[in-house]
FIZA-895651 format. One record per residue (C-alpha): x, y, z. Coordinates in steps of 0.001 Angstrom, whole numbers, padded with zeros to 6 digits, always signed. Layout:
N
XYZ ...
//
This chain:
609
+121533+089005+166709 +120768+088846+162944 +117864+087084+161589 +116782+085924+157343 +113656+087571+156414 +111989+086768+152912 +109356+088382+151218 +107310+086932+148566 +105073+088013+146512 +102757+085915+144322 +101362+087699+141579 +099418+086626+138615 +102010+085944+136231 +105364+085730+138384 +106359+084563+142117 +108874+086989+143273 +111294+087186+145821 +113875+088746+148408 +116164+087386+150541 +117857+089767+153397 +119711+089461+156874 +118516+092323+159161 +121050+092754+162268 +120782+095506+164733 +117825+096845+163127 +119513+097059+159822 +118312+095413+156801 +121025+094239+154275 +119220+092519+151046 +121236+089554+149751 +119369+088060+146686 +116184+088012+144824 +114241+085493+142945 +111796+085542+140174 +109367+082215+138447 +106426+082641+136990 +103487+081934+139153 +102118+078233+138846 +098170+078126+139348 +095656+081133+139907 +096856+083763+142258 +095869+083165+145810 +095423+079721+145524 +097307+076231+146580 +098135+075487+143190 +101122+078839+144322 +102960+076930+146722 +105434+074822+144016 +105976+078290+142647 +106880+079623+145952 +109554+076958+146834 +111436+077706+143649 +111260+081144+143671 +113041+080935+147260 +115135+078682+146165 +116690+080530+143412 +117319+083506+146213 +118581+081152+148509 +120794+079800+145764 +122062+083103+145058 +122975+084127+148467 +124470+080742+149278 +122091+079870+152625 +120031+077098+153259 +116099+076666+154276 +117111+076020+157834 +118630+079702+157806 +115497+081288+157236 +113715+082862+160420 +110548+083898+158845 +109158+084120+155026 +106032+086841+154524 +103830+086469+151451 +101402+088994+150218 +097518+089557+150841 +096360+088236+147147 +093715+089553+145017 +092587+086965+142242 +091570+088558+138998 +090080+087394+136061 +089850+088965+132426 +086730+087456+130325 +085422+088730+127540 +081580+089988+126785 +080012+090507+123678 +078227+093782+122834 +074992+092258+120930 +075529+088237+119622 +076907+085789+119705 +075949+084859+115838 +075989+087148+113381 +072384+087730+112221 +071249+086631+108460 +068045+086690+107735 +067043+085608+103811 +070978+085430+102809 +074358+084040+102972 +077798+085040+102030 +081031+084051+101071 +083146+087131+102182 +086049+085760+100551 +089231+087794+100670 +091786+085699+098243 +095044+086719+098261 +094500+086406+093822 +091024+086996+092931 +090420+087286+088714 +089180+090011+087202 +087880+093823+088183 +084533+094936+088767 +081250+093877+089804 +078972+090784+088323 +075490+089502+089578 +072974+087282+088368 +071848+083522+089091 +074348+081044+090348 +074711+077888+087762 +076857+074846+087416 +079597+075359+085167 +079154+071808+083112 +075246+073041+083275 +075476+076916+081501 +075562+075749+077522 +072696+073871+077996 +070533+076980+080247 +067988+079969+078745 +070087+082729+077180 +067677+085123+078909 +069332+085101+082237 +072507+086461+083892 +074187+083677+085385 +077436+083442+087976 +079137+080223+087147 +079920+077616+089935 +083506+075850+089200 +084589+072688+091580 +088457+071643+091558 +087287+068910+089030 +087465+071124+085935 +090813+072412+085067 +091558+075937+084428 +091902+075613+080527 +088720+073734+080017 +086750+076867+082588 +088276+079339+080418 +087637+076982+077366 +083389+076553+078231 +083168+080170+079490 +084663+081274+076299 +082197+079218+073917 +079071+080464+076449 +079772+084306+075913 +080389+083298+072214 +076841+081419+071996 +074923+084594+073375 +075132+083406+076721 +075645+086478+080093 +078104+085199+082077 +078864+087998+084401 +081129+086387+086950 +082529+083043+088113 +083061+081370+091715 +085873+078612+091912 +087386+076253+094347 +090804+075972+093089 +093425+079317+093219 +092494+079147+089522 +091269+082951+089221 +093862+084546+087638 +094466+081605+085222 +091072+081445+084207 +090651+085301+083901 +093776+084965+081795 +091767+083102+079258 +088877+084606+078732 +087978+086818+076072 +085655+088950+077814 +087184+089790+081614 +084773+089122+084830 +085107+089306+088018 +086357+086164+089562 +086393+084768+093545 +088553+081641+094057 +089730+079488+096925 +086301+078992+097914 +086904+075661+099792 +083398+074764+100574 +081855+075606+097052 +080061+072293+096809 +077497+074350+099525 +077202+077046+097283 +073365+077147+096383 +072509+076757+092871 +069978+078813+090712 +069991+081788+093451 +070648+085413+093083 +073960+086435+093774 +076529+088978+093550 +080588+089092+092778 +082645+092095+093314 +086776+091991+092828 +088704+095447+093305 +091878+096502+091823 +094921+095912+093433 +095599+097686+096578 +091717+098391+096261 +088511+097386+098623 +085315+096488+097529 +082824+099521+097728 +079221+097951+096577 +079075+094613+098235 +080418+096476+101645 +077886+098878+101769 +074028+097507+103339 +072293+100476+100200 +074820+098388+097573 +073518+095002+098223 +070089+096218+098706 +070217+097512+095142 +071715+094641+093350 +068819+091991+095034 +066008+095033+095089 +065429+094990+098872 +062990+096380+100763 +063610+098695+103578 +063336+095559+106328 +065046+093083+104374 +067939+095663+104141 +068612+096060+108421 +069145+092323+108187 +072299+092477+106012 +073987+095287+107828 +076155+091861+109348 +076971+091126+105686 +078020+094520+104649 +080223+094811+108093 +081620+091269+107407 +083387+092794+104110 +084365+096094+104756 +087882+096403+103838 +087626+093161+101403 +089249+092807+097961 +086838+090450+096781 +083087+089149+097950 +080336+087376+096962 +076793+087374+098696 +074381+085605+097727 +070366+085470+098461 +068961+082322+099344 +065383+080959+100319 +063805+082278+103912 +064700+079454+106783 +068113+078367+104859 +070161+080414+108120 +068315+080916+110916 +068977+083666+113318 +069964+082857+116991 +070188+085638+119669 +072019+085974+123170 +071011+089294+124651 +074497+090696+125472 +072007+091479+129131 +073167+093818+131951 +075770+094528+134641 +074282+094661+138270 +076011+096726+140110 +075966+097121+144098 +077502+099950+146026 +079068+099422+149925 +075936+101509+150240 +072940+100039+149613 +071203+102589+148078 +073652+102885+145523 +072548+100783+142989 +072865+100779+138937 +071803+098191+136667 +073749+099129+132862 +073140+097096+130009 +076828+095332+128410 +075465+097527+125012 +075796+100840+126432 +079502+100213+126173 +082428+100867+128357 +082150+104258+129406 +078833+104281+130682 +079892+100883+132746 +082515+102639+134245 +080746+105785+134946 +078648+103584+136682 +081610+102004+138692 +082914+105470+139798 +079573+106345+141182 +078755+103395+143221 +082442+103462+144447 +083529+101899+146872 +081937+098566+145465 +079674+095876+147177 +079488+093440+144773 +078567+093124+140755 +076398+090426+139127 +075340+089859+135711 +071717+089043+134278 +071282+085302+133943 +070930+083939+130973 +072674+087037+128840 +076399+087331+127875 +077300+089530+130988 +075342+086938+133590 +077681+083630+131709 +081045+085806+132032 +080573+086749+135494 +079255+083184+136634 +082104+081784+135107 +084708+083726+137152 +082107+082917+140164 +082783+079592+139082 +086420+079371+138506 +087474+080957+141814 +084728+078674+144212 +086556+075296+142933 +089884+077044+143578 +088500+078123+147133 +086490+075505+147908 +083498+077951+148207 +080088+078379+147278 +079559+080794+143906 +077252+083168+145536 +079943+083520+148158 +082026+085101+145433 +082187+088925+145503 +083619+091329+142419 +085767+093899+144208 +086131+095384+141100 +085881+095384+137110 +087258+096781+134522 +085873+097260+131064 +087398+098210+127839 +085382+098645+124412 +087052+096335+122086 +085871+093947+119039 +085808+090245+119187 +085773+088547+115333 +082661+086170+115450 +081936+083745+112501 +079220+084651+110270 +076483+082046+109766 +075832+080977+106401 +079843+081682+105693 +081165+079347+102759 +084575+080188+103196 +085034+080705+107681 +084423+084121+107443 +084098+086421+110345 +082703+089653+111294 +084084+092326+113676 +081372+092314+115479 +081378+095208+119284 +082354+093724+122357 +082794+094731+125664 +086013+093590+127539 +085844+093057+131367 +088576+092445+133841 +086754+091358+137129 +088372+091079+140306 +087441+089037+143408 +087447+090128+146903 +090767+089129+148743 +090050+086828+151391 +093052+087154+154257 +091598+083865+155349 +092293+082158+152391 +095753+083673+151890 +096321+082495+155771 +095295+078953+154856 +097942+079239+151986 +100621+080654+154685 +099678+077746+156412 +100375+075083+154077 +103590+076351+152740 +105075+076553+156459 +103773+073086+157406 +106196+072013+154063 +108600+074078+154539 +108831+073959+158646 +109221+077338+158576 +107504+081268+160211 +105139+082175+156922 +102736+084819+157628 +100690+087067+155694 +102531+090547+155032 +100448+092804+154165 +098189+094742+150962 +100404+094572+148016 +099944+098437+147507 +101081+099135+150782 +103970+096846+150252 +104540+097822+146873 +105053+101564+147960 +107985+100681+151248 +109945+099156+147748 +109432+101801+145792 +110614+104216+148358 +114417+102046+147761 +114647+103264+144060 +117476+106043+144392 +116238+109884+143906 +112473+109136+145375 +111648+110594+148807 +107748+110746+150611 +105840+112662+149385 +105364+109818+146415 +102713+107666+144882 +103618+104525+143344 +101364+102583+140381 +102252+098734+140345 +101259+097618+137114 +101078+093698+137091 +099926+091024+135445 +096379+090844+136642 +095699+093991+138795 +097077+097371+138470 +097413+099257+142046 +098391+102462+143447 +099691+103735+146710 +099944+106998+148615 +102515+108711+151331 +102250+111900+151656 +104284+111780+154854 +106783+109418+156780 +104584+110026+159836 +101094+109322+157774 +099291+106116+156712 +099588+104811+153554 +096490+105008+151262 +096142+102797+148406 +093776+100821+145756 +093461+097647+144505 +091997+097591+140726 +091178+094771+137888 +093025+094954+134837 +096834+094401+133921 +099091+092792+131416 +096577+090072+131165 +093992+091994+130253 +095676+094036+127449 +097213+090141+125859 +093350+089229+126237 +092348+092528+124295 +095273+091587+121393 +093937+087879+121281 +090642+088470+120940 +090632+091707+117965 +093113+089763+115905 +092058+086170+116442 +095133+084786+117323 +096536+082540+120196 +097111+083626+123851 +100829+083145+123505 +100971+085164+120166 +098994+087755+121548 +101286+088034+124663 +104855+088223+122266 +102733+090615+120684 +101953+092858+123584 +105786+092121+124851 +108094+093135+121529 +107813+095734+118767 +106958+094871+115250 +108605+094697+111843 +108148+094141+107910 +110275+091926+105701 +111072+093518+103034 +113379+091292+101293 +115617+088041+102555 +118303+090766+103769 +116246+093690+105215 +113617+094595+107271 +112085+097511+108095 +110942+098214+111783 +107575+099873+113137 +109630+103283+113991 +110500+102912+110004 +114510+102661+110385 +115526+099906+108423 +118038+096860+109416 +119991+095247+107191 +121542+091741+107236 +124686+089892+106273 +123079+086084+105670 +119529+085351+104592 +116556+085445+106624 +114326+082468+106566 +111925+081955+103426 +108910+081846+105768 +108988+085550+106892 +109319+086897+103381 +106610+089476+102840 +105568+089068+106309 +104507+091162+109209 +106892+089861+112123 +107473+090103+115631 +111244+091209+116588 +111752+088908+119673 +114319+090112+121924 +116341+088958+125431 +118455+091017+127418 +118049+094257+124157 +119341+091035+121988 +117490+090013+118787 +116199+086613+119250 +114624+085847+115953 +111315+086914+113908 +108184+085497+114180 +105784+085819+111702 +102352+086967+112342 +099470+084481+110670 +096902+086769+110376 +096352+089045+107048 +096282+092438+108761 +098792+095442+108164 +101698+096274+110708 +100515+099592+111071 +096743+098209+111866 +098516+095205+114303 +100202+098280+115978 +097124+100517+116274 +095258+097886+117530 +098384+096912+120391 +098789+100725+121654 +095137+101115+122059 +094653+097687+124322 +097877+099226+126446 +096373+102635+126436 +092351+101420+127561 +094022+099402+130269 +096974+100892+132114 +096424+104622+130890 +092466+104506+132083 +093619+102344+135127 +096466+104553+135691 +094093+107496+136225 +091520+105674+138276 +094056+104930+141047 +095548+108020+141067 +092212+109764+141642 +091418+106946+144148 +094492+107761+146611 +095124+111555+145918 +094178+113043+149234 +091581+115528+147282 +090519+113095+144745 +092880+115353+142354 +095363+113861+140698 +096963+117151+139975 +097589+117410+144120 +100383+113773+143305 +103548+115205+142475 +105799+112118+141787 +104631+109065+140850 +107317+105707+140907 +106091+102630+138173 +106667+099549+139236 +105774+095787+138712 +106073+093609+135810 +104399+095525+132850 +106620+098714+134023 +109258+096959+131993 +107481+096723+128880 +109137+098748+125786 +106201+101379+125291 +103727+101274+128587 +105261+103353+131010 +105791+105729+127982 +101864+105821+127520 +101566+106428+130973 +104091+108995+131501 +102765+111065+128464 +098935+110742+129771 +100461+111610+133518 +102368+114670+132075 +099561+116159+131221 +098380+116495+134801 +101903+118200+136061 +103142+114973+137484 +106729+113496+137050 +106532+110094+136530 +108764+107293+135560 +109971+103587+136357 +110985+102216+139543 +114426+100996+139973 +114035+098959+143572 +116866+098793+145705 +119055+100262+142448 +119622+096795+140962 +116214+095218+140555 +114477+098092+137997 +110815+098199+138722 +110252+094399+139040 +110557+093701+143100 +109045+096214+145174 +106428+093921+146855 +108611+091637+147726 +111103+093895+148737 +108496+095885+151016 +107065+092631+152946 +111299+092469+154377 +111147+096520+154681 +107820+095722+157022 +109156+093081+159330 
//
């Protein structure tokens, strides 16, 4: 008698599935499926995800619903990535504000401070003063040049200029003595007048040194010692800045406001285990703290800080997708990351921001196999079919792995997902599989991207997905590795110049898309391999160590990767490098020999029936 099993497994970013006929004990797979997962993981919001993902493997295999004996989903972890700052919220300026303007054509070299001053208003001021002249987009270029010109003539120290239009170079053009010159200033209107400021343009290819530097603007506006910790935020703002101006304006113009970036509560399955580390310390010391109180209770943050809103709001989140109380909601496990989060700088004239430390976190909630019941529930009462729950997707993960051609027990697996990265043991056919369950995936790495460059989710995500590239001209580009590709037609005006993203299907180029943010490839790239490397390399290690029968990971000779993210172009090279240096012989899954590493839950809740 032969019966159709399916196994599906909902993940956080895709629904997968296979389809196979097992007759006299033999299991013969037919088809798979794959959608990406519609709602949060674990939740009802999965089950329209579910019916098309079966229904592609159905589809593929040629059978019908009624066929089906008996579907098996997975036991469902729900995680959520949030981020937390370090310190604030709002950068802290005390006595000051800035414009830490970066035009792409500031006017002029050099440095210029003195009081700010209406242009229209200079010929008529006390030649005893240095002045910075203020010019709004109603005065044309000639006539700035023109009035400039006649001031410096009449004995008048004009020692730099501050204009709304992209007018810099034209105007510096003009003049017979140079200055420095910031344009593009959009909001200049709020620029305050007869205040102490400072302008400082570099040379091309050139940052600013003075204006970057907390000792630099302390010297220009004679700071004391006090005064000078307040504008560290300034100095930070600008590092790495062509051009800047800062300028000193009357105590209570920007107020300071302060969220304490407040502590991480952790509880140990042992009660006496207890830490309490403040969001400040930064990651390592969090996840010291993690390995110590291992395995975990529960983790809460302080109310009222950064680390108490983040958590509560994943509390939140997952009670109105469970129906359940908050305080019912227990972290299984986080996962933080040191990263930077851009955060706009009060008393900004032109939407600056400052890189200001943050603390990433990737917190996972306790699976509920009552929850995950209820879900096998409602999909069989729509589907009138068997749907029970399978099994932990580590355990499940592993009987797949063990169908990838060339891998025999003893063997760990690592399924790197979307939203949780696990690992599973067997040292032996006869032994019991051990295996983890830990936050942080793909997710978290796109979050990490989004948040350092200030850029959208899905940018951040083709970002994390495809490598990068320069255009050099309309019919070349030159790729991250540094080969250079060359093309027969023209490429499209708007990537000129630009930083791109080489999107690809099936090894195919798809097209470039251009990257809206003023930062280097080789920064953009940095910045991607580092978010990859503090997620799946750190969580690669932690799982290991978690299901190595000595806690070694030395003692795990082969290791399969699986799951989604083990088909990205450069992770399970990270991995495999980091793992390498341990003895172990790692390398990507290929499940069933058709599937590659995607698959090997699903494949293991039909392996376990």
């Amino acid at each position: 008698m032969s019966k159709i099993i399916v196994g599906i497994d909902i993940g956080n970013a895709t629904t997968e599935t296979a389809l196979a006929r097992i007759e006299n004990s033999q299991t013969t797979f037919l088809s798979s499926g794959i959608v990406a997962t519609t709602g949060l993981k674990g939740t009802e919001d999965n089950i329209s995800g579910v019916f098309e993902s079966l229904k592609k493997a159905l589809d593929k295999a040629g059978l019908e619903l009624s066929q089906v004996s008996e579907i098996k989903i997975n036991e469902a972890a729900p995680v959520i990535g949030d981020v937390a700052m370090e310190t604030i919220t709002q950068t802290i300026i005390t006595e000051s504000t800035i414009i830490g303007h970066n035009p792409n054509t500031p006017g002029g070299l050099g440095i210029g401070s003195g009081v700010t001053i209406s242009l229209e208003d200079v010929l008529s001021a006390t030649t005893s003063q240095d002045y910075i002249v203020i010019i709004d987009k109603s005065i044309d270029f000639e006539e700035a040049a023109n009035i400039i010109n006649q001031a410096t003539n009449r004995g008048f120290s004009v020692k730099a200029a501050i204009v709304q239009k992209d007018d810099g170079v034209l105007i510096n053009n003009r003049l017979n003595t140079k200055i420095p010159i910031v344009d593009e200033v959009t909001f200049v209107e709020k620029v305050p007048i007869n205040m102490q400021a400072a302008v400082e343009v570099a040379a091309v290819g050139e940052v600013i040194s003075q204006l970057s530097n907390p000792y630099g603007i302390a010297s220009i506006f004679n700071l004391s010692p006090e005064e000078t910790k307040y504008i560290v935020p300034i100095a930070r703002a600008l590092i790495g800045n062509r051009s800047a101006v800062v300028i000193k304006t009357p105590k209570g113009d920007v107020t300071e406001r302060i969220i304490p970036a407040g502590h991480l509560q952790i509880q140990g399955e042992n009660p006496l285990i207890n830490f309490n580390v403040g969001i400040d310390k930064g990651a390592a010391e969090i996840m010291k703290a993690i390995e110590q109180a291992s395995p975990l209770e529960n983790v809460k943050g302080e109310p009222g800080t950064n680390a108490g809103g983040m958590l509560e709001r994943v509390r939140q989140v997952m009670a109105e997708l469970t129906n359940r109380v908050p305080s019912e909601i227990q972290i299984q496990d986080i996962l933080a990351v040191d990263t930077f989060n851009p955060q706009k700088v009060v008393g900004a004239l032109a939407g600056e921001f400052s890189m200001e430390s943050a603390v990433g976190i990737a917190a996972m909630v306790k699976s509920d196999k009552l929850q995950m019941e209820s879900l096998a529930k409602k999909i069989q009462e729509q589907l009138k079919t068997n749907v029970s729950v399978g099994g932990v997707e580590a355990d499940m993960a592993i009987l797949g792995a063990l169908t990838t051609p060339g891998v025999d027990v003893p063997v760990a697996i690592i399924d790197m997902g979307a939203g949780s990265t696990d690992a599973s043991i067997l040292t032996g056919k006869e032994k019991s599989v051990a295996s983890v369950h830990l936050a942080g995936a793909g997710n978290m790495v796109t979050l990490l991207i989004q948040t350092e460059l200030g850029v959208s989710a899905d940018l951040a995500e083709d970002i994390k997905k495809f490598p990068l590239a320069k255009v050099e001209s309309v019919f070349h580009v030159r790729h991250e590795d540094g080969t250079v590709q060359f093309f027969e037609e023209a490429l499209p005006p708007h990537v000129f110049a630009r930083t791109v993203i080489v999107r690809k299907d099936a090894g195919e180029l798809v097209g470039f898309v251009p990257i809206p943010v003023n930062i280097s490839l080789e920064k953009i790239k940095k910045i991607r391999r580092e978010a990859k490397t503090k997620v799946f390399v750190v969580n690669a290690l932690r799982a290991l160590r978690a299901v190595s029968p000595t806690g070694n990971i030395r003692d795990i000779d082969y290791v399969v990767l699986v799951g989604g993210s083990a088909l990205d172009f450069e992770i399970p090279q990270l991995v495999t490098d980091e793992l390498s240096r341990y003895g172990v012989v790692a390398g990507q899954g290929n499940i069933r020999a058709t599937e590659g590493p995607r698959n090997a839950v699903a494949t293991g809740l039909v392996l376990k029936s």
